[in-house]
C-alpha positions, -999 to 999 in steps of 0.1 A, spaced: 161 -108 9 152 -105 -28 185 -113 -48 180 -98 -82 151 -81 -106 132 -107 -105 127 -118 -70 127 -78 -61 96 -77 -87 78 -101 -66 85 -93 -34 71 -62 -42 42 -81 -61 37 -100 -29 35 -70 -4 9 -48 -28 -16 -76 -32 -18 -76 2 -14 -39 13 -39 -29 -12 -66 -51 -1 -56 -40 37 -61 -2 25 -92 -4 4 -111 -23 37 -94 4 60 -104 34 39 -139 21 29 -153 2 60 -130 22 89 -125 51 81 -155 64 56 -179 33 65 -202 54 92 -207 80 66 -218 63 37 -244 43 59 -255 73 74 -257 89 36 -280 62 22 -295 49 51 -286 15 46 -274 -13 73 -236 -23 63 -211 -3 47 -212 -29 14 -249 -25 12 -244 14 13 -213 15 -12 -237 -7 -37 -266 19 -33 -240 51 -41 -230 30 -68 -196 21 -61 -171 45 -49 -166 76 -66 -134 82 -85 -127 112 -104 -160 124 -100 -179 89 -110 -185 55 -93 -166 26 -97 -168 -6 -79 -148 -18 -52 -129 -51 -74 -119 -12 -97 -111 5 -68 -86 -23 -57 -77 -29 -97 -67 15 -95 -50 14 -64 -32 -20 -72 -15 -7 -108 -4 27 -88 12 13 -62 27 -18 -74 43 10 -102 50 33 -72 66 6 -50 93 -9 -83 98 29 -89 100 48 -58 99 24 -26 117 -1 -26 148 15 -42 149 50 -26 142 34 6 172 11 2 192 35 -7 180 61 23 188 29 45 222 23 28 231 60 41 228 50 73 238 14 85 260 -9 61 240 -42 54 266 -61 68 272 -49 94 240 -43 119 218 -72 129 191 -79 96 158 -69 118 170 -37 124 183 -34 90 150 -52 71 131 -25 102 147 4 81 138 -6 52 98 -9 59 99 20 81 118 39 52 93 26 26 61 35 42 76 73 48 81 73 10 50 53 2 22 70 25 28 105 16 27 93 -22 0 71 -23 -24 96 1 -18 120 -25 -28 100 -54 -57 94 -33 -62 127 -25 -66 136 -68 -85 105 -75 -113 105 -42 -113 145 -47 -150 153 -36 -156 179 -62 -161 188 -101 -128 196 -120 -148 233 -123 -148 237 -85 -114 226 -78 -97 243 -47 -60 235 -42 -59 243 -9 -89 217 -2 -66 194 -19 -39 197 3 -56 192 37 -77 164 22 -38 147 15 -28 157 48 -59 146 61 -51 109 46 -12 113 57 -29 117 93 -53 85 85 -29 63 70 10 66 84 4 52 120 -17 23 99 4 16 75 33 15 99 19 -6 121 -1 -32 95 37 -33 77 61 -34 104 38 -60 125 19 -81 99 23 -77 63 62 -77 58 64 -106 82 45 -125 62 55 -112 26 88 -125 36 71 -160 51 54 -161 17 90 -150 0 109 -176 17 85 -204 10 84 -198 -28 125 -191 -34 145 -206 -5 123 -244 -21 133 -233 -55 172 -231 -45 176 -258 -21 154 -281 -43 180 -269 -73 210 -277 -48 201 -310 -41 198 -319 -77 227 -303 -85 250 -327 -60 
């Protein structure tokens, strides 16, 4: 869809501010909500997130319009770098753009992205939610708390992209650039 730099940069602009906030209230309220209530005793999962603190990254609390600051800069610079072009490419290996029907081809591309994103962004979440001092650092803990967030976070992220997000990042896409052109068409006649 996207036709040059540009419109690639905020396509992928478009799809993080979304994802991001989707992740944050996933991994917060979902996933880690029960236990922080049950921690400080409070009633909601805002309530107990505001008596820790904030969240804890690297090894000190934060709040949560940081936490989605963090995660927003990482993988907005993940997605230009490593999503959407590898997972072009990967596609690219496999059907010609031309010629298979553009669902399955656009399909590709999300599935292809959130195989190269997950993995990526569940590590970086890994290092930066690690529940330890830099003196106690286990690598092995590391690694299953990555795997651990692979587990949480592919069928998730496959679903909340393939079924709701890229639909309407490309909705949102269409609205802002197919306007632009035609509007730039009919003055151009």
């Amino acid at each position: 869809m996207p036709k040059n730099l540009f419109q690639r940069m905020i396509f992928a602009l478009i799809t993080v501010v979304i994802t991001v906030h989707g992740y944050v209230f996933y991994s917060l309220y979902v996933i880690n909500g029960a236990t922080f209530m049950q921690l400080t005793g409070e009633p909601s999962v805002i309530a107990a997130i505001n008596a820790m603190g904030g969240v804890a990254v690297f090894g000190h609390p934060i709040p949560i319009w940081a936490v989605i600051l963090v995660e927003f800069a990482l993988a907005y610079t993940l997605e230009c770098v490593l999503g959407s072009p590898c997972s072009f490419r990967l596609v690219c290996r496999v059907f010609k753009p031309g010629s298979v029907h553009p669902v399955i081809f656009e399909s590709a591309i999300i599935i292809a992205t959130v195989g190269l994103m997950c993995p990526s962004m569940s590590l970086l979440a890994a290092i930066m939610y690690y529940p330890y001092g830099v003196s106690t650092f286990n690598f092995a803990t590391l690694l299953a708390n990555w795997l651990k967030l692979i587990c949480y976070n592919l069928p998730f992220a496959f679903f909340l992209q393939l079924l709701f997000i890229q639909p309407l990042v490309r909705t949102v896409f269409k609205a802002i650039f197919v306007r632009k052109n035609t509007a730039r068409d009919h003055t151009a006649v």
